[in-house]
Short mmCIF file of the C-alpha atoms (twelve columns), coordinates in Angstrom:
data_MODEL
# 
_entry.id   MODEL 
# 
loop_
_atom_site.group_PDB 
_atom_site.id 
_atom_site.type_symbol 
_atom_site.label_atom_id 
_atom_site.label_alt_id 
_atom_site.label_comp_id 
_atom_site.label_asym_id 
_atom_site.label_seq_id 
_atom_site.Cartn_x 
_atom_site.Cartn_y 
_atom_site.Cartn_z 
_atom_site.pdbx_PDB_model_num 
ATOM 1  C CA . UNK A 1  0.000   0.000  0.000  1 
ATOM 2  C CA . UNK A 2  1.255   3.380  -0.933 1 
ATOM 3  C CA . UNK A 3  0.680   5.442  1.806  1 
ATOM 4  C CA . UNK A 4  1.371   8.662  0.118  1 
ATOM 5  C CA . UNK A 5  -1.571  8.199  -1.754 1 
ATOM 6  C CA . UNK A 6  -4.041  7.013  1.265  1 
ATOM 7  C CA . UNK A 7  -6.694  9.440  1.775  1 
ATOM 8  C CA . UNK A 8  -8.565  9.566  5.139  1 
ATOM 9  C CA . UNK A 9  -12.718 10.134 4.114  1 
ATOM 10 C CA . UNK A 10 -14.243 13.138 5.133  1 
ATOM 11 C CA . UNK A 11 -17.410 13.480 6.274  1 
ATOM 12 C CA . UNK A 12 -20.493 16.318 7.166  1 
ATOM 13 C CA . UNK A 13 -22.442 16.186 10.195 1 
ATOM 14 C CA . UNK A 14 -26.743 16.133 10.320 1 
ATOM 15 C CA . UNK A 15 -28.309 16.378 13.228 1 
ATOM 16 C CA . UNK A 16 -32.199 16.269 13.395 1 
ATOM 17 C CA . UNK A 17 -32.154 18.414 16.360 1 
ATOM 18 C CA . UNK A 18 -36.039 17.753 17.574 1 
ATOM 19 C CA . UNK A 19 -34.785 13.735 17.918 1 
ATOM 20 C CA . UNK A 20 -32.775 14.243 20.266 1 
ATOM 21 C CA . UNK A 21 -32.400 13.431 24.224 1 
ATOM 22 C CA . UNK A 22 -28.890 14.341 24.992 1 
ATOM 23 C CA . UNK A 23 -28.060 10.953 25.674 1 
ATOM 24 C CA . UNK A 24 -24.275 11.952 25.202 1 
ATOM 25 C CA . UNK A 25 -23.418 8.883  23.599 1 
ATOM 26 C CA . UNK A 26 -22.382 10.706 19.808 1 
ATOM 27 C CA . UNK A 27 -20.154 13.045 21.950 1 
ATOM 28 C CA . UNK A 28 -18.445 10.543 24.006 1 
ATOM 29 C CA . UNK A 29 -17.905 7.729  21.874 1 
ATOM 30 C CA . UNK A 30 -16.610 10.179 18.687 1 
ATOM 31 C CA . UNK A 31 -13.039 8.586  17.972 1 
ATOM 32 C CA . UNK A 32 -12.403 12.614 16.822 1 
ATOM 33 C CA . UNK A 33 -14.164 14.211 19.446 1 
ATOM 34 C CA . UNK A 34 -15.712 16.343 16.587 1 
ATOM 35 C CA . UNK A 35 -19.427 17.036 18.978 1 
ATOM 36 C CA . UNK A 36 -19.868 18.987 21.463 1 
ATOM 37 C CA . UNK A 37 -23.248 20.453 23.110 1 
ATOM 38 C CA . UNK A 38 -25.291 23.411 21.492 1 
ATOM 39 C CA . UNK A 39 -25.989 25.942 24.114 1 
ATOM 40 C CA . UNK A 40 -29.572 25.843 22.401 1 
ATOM 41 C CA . UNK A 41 -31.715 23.435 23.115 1 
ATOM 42 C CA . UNK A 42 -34.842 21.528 21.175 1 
ATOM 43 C CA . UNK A 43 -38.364 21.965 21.670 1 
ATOM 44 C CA . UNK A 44 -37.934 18.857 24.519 1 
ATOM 45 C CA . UNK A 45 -35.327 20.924 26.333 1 
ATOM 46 C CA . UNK A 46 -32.781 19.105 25.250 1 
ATOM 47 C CA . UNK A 47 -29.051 20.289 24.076 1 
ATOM 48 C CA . UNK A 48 -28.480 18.681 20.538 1 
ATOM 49 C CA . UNK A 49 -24.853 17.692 19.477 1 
ATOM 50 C CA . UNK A 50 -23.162 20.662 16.837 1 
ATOM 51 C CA . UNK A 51 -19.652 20.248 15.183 1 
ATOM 52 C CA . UNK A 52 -16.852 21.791 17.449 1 
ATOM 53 C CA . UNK A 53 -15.825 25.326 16.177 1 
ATOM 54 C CA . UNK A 54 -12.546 24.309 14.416 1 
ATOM 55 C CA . UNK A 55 -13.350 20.952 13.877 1 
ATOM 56 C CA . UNK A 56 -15.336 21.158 10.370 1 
ATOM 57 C CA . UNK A 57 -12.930 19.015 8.868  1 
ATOM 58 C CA . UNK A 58 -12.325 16.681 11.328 1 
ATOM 59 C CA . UNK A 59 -15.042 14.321 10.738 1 
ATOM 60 C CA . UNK A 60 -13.839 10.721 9.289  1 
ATOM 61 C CA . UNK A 61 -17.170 9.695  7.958  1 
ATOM 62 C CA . UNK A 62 -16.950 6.485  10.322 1 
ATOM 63 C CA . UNK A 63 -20.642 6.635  10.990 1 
ATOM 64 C CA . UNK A 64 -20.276 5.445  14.502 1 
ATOM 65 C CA . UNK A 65 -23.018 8.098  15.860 1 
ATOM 66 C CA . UNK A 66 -25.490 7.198  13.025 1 
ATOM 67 C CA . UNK A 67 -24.763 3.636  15.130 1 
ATOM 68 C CA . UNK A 68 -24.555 4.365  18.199 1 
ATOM 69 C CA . UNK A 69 -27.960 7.410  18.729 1 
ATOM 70 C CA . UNK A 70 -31.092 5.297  20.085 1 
ATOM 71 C CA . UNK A 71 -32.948 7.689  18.375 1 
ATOM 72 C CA . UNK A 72 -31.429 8.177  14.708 1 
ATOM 73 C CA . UNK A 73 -31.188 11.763 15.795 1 
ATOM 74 C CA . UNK A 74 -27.590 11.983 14.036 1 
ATOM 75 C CA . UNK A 75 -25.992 10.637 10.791 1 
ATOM 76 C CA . UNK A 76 -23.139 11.277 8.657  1 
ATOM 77 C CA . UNK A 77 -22.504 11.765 4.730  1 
ATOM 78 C CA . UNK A 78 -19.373 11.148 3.086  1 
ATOM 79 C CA . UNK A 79 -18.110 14.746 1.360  1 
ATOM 80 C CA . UNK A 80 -16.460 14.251 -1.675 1 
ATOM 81 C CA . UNK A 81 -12.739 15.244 -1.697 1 
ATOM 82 C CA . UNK A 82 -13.265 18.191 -4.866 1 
ATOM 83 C CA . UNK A 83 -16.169 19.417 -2.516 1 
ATOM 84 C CA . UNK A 84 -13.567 20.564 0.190  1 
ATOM 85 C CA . UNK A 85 -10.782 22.155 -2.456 1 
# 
């Protein structure tokens, strides 16, 4: 494998902010640690996960939150590498 040439995939956060429960588990378990807590909060009075100021970028499209959310409150999409030039 040439790792010159490896590229690591980059992905976009959604978050369908009325889903969710702040159940915490997208923030902790992000191997990136790309989430952290809107100071806003839903219509339930819950804080929904944003992207981290800074941290655009840092998402590897491993879907582990899409996995991980018992309420499919959060999912990732690949972005496609001329999308970010």
């Amino acid at each position: 494998m040439d790792v010159s040439r490896a590229q690591v995939p980059l992905g976009r956060v959604h978050v369908i902010v009325e889903r969710c429960k702040q159940c915490n588990f997208c923030i902790d378990y992000c191997p990136t640690s790309v989430l952290e807590y809107s100071p806003d909060t839903n219509a339930k009075g819950y804080h929904f996960p944003v992207v981290s100021q800074g941290k655009e970028t840092a998402c590897v499209n491993c879907r582990f939150c899409d996995l991980i959310c018992p309420e499919l409150a959060i999912y990732t999409t690949e972005v496609e590498a001329e999308q970010t030039a």
